[in-house]
N, C-alpha and C positions, 0 to 999 in steps of 0.2 A: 504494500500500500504506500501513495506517494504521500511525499510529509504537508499538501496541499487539503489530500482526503483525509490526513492522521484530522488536521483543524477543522474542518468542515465537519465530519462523522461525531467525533466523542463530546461533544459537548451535550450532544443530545441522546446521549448510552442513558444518559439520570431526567427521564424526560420530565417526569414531576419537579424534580429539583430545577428544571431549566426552565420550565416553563411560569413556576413561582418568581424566579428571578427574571426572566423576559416581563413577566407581567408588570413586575417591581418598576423595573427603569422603563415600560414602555410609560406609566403613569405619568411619569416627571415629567418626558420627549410631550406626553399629548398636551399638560399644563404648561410647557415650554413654547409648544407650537401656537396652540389659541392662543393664548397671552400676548405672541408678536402678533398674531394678527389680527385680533381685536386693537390693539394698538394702533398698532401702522393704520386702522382705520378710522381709528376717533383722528388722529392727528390729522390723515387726508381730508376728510370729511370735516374737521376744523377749518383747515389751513382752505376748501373752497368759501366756506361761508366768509372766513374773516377777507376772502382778496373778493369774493362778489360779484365776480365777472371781471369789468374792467378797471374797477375800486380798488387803489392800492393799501388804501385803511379804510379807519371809519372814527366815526367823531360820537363818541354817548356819554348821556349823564356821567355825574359821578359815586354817586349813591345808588342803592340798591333800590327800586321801588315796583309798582308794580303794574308795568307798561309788559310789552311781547316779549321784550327780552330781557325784562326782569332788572331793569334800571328806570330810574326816573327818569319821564318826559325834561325834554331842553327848549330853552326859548327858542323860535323859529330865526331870531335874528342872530344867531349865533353864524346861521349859515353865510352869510355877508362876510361876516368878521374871520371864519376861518377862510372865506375866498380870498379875502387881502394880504396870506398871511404867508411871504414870500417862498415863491417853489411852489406854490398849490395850480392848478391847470385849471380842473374842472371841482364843482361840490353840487350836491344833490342833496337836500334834504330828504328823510324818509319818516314816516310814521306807520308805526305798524302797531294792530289790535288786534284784539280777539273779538270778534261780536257774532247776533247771529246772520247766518247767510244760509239762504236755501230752510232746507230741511233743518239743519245743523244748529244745535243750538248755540254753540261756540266756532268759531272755526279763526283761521288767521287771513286778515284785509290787511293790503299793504298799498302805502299811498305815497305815490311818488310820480314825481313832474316826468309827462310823458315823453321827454327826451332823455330823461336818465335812465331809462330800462336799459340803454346796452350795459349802463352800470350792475345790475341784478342781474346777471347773468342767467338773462332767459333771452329766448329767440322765437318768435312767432311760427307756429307750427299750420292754424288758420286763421285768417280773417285777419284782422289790423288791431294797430295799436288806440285805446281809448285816447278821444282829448279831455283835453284839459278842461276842469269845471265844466264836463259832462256827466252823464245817467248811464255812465259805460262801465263797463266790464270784462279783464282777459281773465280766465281763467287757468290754471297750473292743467298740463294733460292729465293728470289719475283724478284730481276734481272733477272735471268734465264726464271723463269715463265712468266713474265711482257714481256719478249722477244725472249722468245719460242725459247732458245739456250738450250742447253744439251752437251752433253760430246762427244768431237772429234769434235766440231763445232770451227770455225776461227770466231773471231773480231777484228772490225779494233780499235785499243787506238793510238790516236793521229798519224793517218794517218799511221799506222804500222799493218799489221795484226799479232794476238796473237793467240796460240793455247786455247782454252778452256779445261782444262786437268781436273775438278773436281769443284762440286756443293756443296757451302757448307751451313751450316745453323750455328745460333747465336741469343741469345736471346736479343741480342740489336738492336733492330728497327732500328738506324741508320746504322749500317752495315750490314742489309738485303739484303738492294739493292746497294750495294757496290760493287768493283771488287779490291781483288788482287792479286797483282804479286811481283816479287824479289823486292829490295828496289835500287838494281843498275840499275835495269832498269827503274824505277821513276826517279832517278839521271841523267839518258840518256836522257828521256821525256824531264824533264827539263833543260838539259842542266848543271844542278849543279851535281854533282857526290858528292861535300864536303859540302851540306848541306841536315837534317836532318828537320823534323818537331817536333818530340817529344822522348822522349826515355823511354821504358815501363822499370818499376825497380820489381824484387823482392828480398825480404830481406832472410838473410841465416835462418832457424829454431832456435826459441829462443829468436831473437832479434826484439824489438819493431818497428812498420812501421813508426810511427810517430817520436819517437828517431830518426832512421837512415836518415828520412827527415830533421828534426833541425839539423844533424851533417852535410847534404849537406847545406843546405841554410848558417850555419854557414860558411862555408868553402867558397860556391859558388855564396851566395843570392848575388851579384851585377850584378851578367851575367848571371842566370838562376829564375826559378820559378819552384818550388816543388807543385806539385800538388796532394796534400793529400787529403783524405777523408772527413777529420778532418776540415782541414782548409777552404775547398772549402763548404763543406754542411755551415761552419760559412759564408760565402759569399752567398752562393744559398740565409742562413738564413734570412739576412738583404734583399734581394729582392722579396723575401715570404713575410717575416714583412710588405714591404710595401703593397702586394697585398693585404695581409688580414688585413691592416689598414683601406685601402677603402674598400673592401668586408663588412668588421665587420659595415661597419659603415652606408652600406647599410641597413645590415642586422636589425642591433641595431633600425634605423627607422622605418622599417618594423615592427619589434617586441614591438617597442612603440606602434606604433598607432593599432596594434593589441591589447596591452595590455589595450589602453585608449577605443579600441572597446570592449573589455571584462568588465570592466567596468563600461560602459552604457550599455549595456546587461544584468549584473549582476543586477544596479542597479533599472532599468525597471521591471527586474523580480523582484527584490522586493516590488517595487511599486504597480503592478498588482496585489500580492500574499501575501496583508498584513493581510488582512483579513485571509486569509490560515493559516498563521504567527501565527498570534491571537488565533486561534482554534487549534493550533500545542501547543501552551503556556498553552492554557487551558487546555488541558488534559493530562498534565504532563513533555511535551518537556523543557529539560533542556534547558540554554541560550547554554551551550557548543555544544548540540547535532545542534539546528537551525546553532549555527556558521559553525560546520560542515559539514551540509549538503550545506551551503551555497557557502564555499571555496572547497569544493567535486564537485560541479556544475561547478564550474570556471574551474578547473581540468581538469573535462572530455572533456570541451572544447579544452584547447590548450593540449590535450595528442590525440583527434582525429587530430586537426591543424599539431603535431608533425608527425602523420601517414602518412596523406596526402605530408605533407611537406619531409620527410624521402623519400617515394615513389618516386614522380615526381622528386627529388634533383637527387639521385640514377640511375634513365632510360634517363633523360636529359643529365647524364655526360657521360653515359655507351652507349647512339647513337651519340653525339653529340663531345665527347671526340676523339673517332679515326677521327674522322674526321678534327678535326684540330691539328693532330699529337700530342695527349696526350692520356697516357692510365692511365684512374682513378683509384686509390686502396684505399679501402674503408675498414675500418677498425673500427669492434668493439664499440672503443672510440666516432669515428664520430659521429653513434647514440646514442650510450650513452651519448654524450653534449650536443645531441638537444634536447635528449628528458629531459635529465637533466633541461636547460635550460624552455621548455616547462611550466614544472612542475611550475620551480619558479614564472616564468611568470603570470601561474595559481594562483600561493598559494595571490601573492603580486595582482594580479589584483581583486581577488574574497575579499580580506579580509575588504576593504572597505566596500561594498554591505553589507557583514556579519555583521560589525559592528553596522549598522544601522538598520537590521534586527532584532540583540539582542538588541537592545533599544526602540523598538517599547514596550508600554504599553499591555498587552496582552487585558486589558478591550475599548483602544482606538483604537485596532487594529478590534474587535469583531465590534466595530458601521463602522468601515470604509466600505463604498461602493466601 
């Protein structure tokens, strides 16, 4: 038998014992795998809302309150004042609510000047875009769909029938099912005409997005929040951190006690297989070759563990993910740590067994029954 078949073959002679230890580290590999890619997709799925199409930040209250996005409404003149405020291009005010529409008792209305949607990164799918201080209406495509409205059809928003004039679509999940119209007619909804929820900013060509932030905040940071890329992924960061402090630490268990099952796996199989040892000694096996083969065996284990674990990690996030409003993105790296990780797991759980293995006497291994 070649010493390729000795590593492939014996690890699974102790199928129970190999299969407790596959199980062990596949655990960690699957808490390893979901975790990056739940990750990688809050941060994606962040990182579109906070840029908004062609919006390189965004301008919100500074306090907490209790408008769509969970900050206070800002004065509507704020918008002026960030447009003056050097390095800025374009600004759009937005107001965004919850009120009823349709059927729905709650739903989200977003009011914004109808030349700033290419900023909202949506794109007209049918019909046109609402004007300005109209009785119009575009609707998000799963809105539409969800409630079997199309173009020329009336809805009622907050007890007012609205024209539906145009179907739009947008690769931000939160604005699918969304509905908007002018931003003075939100003003009206609500009653406030001089407040505003947030203001989409882009910068002139040339000039740094994050520079022209720190020149607002400098100017403005006691009565607003600059909502950067930059700064907010550092905020997402620290509550990531924490997810994957607990996640890791899950995982980290899992992958011990996998490793302390590999192990005793290892170490069984050398027990069983010393006499094998002995006869491998005696006809010329180096100590380096038996160690090899021996940490080769630990291997094959957590690099299938890694597969299994890679697999199930991957189809758990990818059914499991839209359904609680997260879309996974799996990247690359992800597998390459676990299986990185795997390895190590391998090399450190097998090298013990190994060692023991290479100290066995070749002439006391030969009498052993």
């Amino acid at each position: 038998m070649s010493f390729l078949k000795f590593i492939l073959k014996n690890p699974f002679r102790r199928k129970n014992s190999a299969i407790l230890a596959i199980v062990g580290i596949a655990i960690g590999i699957i808490v390893i795998v979901a975790l990056g890619g739940i990750t990688n997709g809050l941060v994606n799925t962040f990182e579109d809302t906070i840029h908004a199409g062609g919006a390189d930040f965004q301008i919100s209250g500074k306090e907490t309150g209790d408008s769509a996005y969970g900050t206070d409404t800002i004065d509507a003149s704020w918008t002026d004042r960030i447009g003056n405020v050097s390095g800025v291009d374009e600004v759009y005010p937005i107001y965004v609510v919850m009120t009823p529409i349709g059927d729905d008792f709650r739903n989200l209305l977003i009011g914004i000047d109808p030349a700033g949607t290419t900023m909202a990164d949506i794109s007209m799918k049918e019909g046109r875009i609402f004007e300005d201080d109209a009785d119009e209406v575009i609707l998000g495509e799963i809105y539409a769909e969800d409630n079997d409205y199309k173009v020329g059809d009336n809805i009622e928003v907050d007890g007012k029938d609205f024209e539906v004039v145009g179907i739009y679509e947008t690769g931000d999940s939160n604005m699918a099912g969304g509905v908007f119209t002018s931003i003075s007619k939100v003003g009206e909804i609500m009653d406030d005409e001089d407040s505003i929820s947030n203001i989409y900013v882009k910068v002139e060509k040339g000039e740094d997005a994050q520079e022209v932030a720190d020149r607002i905040d400098e100017k403005y940071g006691d009565n607003i929040t600059t909502i950067t890329s930059i700064m907010e992924m550092e905020q997402m960061a620290d509550m990531l951190n924490m997810l994957q402090a607990s996640t890791w630490a899950i995982s980290l268990l899992a992958i011990i006690v996998g490793g302390l099952g590999i192990i005793n796996t290892m170490l069984m199989s050398v027990f069983e297989r010393t006499r094998e040892i002995g006869v491998l000694k005696a006809v010329g096996w180096s100590n380096k070759r038996i160690l090899g083969m021996i940490v080769g065996e630990s291997i094959v284990i957590t690099l299938v563990s890694a597969v299994i674990g890679s697999v199930v990690g991957f189809l758990a996030c990818t059914l499991l993910g839209p359904q609680m409003g997260i879309e996974p993105l799996f990247t690359p790296k992800i597998f390459i740590q676990a299986f990185a990780i795997a390895i190590i797991v391998g090399i450190v759980g097998g090298l013990y067994p190994a060692i023991k293995a290479v100290k066995l006497p070749p002439t006391e291994a030969l009498r052993y029954e």
